[in-house]
C-alpha positions in Angstrom: 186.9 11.5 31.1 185.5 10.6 34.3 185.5 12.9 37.1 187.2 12.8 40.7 185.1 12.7 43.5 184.2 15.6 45.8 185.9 14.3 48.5 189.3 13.3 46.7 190.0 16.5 45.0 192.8 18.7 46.7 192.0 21.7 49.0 194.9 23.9 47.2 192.7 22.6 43.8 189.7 24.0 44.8 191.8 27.4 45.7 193.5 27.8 42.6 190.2 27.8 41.0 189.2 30.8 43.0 192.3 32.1 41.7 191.8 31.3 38.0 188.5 32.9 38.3 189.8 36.1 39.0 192.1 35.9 36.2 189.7 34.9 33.6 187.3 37.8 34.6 189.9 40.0 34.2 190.7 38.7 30.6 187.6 39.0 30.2 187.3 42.7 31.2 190.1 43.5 28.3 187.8 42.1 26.0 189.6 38.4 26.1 187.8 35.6 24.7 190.4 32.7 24.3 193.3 32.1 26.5 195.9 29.8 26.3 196.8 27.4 29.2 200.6 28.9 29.5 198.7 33.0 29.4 196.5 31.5 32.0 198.8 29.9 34.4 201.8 33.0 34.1 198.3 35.2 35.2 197.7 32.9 37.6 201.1 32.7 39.0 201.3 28.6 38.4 202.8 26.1 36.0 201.1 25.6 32.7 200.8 21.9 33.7 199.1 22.4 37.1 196.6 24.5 35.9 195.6 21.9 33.3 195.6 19.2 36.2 193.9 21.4 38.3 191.2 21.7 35.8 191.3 17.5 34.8 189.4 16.6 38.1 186.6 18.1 36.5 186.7 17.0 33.0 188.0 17.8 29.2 188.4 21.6 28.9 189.7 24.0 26.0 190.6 22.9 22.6 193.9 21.8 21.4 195.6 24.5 19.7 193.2 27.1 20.6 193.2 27.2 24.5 190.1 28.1 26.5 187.0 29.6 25.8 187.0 32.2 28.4 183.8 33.0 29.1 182.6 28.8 29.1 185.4 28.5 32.1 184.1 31.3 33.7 180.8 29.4 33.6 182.0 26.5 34.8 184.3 27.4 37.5 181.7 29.5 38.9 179.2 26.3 38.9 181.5 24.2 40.2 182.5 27.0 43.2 178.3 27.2 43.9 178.3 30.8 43.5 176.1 30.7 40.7 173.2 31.7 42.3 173.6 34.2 45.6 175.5 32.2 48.5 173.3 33.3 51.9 175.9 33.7 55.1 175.7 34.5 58.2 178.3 36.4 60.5 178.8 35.2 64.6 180.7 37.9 66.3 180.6 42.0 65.5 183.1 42.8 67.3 185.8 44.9 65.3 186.1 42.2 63.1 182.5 41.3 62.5 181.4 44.8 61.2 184.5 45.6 59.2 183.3 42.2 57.2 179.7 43.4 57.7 180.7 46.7 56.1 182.2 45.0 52.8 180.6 45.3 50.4 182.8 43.0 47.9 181.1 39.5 48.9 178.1 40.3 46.6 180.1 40.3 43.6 181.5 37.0 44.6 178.4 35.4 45.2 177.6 35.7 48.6 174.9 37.4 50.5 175.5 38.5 54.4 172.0 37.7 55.6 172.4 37.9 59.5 175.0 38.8 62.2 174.8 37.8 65.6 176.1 38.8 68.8 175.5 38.1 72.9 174.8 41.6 73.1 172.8 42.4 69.8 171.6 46.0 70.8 175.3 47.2 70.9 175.3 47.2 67.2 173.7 49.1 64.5 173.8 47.7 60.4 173.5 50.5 58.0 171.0 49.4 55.0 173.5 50.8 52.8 175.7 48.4 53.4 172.8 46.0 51.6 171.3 48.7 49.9 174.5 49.7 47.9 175.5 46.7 46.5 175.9 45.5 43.2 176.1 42.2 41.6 178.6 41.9 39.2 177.6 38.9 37.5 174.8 38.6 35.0 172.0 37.2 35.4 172.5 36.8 39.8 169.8 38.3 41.7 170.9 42.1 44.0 171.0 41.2 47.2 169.0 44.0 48.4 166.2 41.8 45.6 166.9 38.6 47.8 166.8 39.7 51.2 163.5 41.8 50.0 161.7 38.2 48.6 162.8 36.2 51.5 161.6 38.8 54.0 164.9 39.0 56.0 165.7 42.4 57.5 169.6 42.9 57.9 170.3 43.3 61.7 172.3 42.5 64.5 170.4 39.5 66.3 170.4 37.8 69.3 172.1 34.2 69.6 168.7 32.6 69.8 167.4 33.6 66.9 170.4 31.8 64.9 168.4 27.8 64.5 165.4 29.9 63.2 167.4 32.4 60.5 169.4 29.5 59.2 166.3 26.7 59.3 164.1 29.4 57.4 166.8 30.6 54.1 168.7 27.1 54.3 171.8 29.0 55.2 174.7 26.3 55.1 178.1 28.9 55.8 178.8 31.0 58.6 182.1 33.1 59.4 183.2 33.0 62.9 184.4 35.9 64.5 184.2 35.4 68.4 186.5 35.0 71.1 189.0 31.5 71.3 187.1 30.9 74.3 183.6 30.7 72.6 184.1 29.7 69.1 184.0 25.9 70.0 180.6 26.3 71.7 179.2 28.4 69.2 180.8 26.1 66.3 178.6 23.5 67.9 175.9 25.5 67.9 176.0 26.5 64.1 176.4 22.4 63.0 173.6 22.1 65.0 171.7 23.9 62.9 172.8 22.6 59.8 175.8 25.1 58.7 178.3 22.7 57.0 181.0 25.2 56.1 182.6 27.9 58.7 185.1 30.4 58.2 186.7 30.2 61.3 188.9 33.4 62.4 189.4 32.4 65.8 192.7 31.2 67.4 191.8 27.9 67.9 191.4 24.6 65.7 187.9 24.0 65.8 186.4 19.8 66.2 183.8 19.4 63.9 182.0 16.4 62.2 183.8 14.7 58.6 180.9 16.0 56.6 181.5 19.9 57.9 184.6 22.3 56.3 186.9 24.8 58.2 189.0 27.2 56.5 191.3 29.2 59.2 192.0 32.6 59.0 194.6 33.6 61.9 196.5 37.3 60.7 199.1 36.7 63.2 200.6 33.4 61.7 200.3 35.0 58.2 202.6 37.8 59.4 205.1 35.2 61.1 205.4 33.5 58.0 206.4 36.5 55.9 208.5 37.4 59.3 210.5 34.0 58.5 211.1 35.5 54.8 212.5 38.8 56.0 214.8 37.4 58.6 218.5 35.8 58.2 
């Protein structure tokens, strides 16, 4: 079967998969090693069907009869996600929100590395090594963090603005999460496709303009909540 391109393949797709991940690690946790497509999508919380169309776009999976091979979906969902190998990000803004996501130290197990946070006003903040330090990796065979940062020389800090083109130049960073103001975040989006970021996490209030080639995912709490307030209101 010949595979979709990149470029054609749903946005909610490629967050189901994120979803299925989670489900098959925790099959795999209770010691699950083949899963049906119906025990997979009722995890999931989806329809049987879109689950396997999700998973047609990129190519023949599981075994008539017998389902999926948990762990080999595992494998390739994780390849396809490119969280493989440890993810480096950086982090624009620690401000509340900035070190609450510096202090989490979940990302790791999914694949992603916090390698630098930066700020106008860099000296305001402190970064505990134990937030690096601490860590684990979840994942066989991925490389600690606190291994990563140690080979590519990189000392976890809060950094002034104009060291941002160097950091990302150096360790080939290509996704950043916003966390500044609505009135900065344009300029400083600018500033991070500039340097060759291609994918932001935007949490700012604001819809960012960016090039084709570069990917936004908003995060704005406050329309969250008004969209459960809808539910809960007659």
């Amino acid at each position: 079967m010949k595979k979709v391109a990149r470029t054609e393949i749903p946005r909610k797709t490629i967050y189901r998969l994120s979803v299925y991940l989670r489900c098959l690690h925790r099959l795999l946790n209770n010691t699950i090693h083949t899963v049906s497509s119906e025990v997979l999508a009722k995890a999931a919380g989806v329809k049987s069907t879109q689950l396997r169309k999700d998973l047609t776009y990129f190519g023949q999976f599981g075994t008539r009869g017998l389902g999926y091979d948990v762990e080999q979906l595992i494998e390739m969902i994780t390849k396809l996600l490119g969280t493989k190998s440890l993810q480096p990000v950086v982090i624009v803004g620690v401000g509340n929100l900035g070190r609450a996501l510096l202090s989490y130290r979940g990302f790791e197990r999914e694949g992603f590395g916090i390698i630098g946070a930066f700020d106008i006003q860099p000296g305001r903040y402190l970064v505990e090594e134990s937030m690096v330090d601490e860590q684990e990796s979840a994942t066989a065979g991925k490389v600690k963090l606190s291994e990563w940062l140690k080979a590519e020389k990189i000392q976890v800090k809060v950094r002034s603005m104009k060291d941002l083109p160097k950091l990302i130049s150096d360790h080939a960073v290509k996704m950043a999460v916003l966390c500044v103001p609505p009135t900065a975040a344009q300029e400083v989006a600018n500033q991070l496709v500039e340097c060759g970021v291609v994918a932001i996490l935007n949490f700012a209030p604001i819809v960012l303009s960016v090039p084709d080639e570069v990917t936004v995912n908003n995060v704005n709490l406050a329309m969250e909540l008004e969209n459960l307030s809808y539910f809960i209101n007659e």
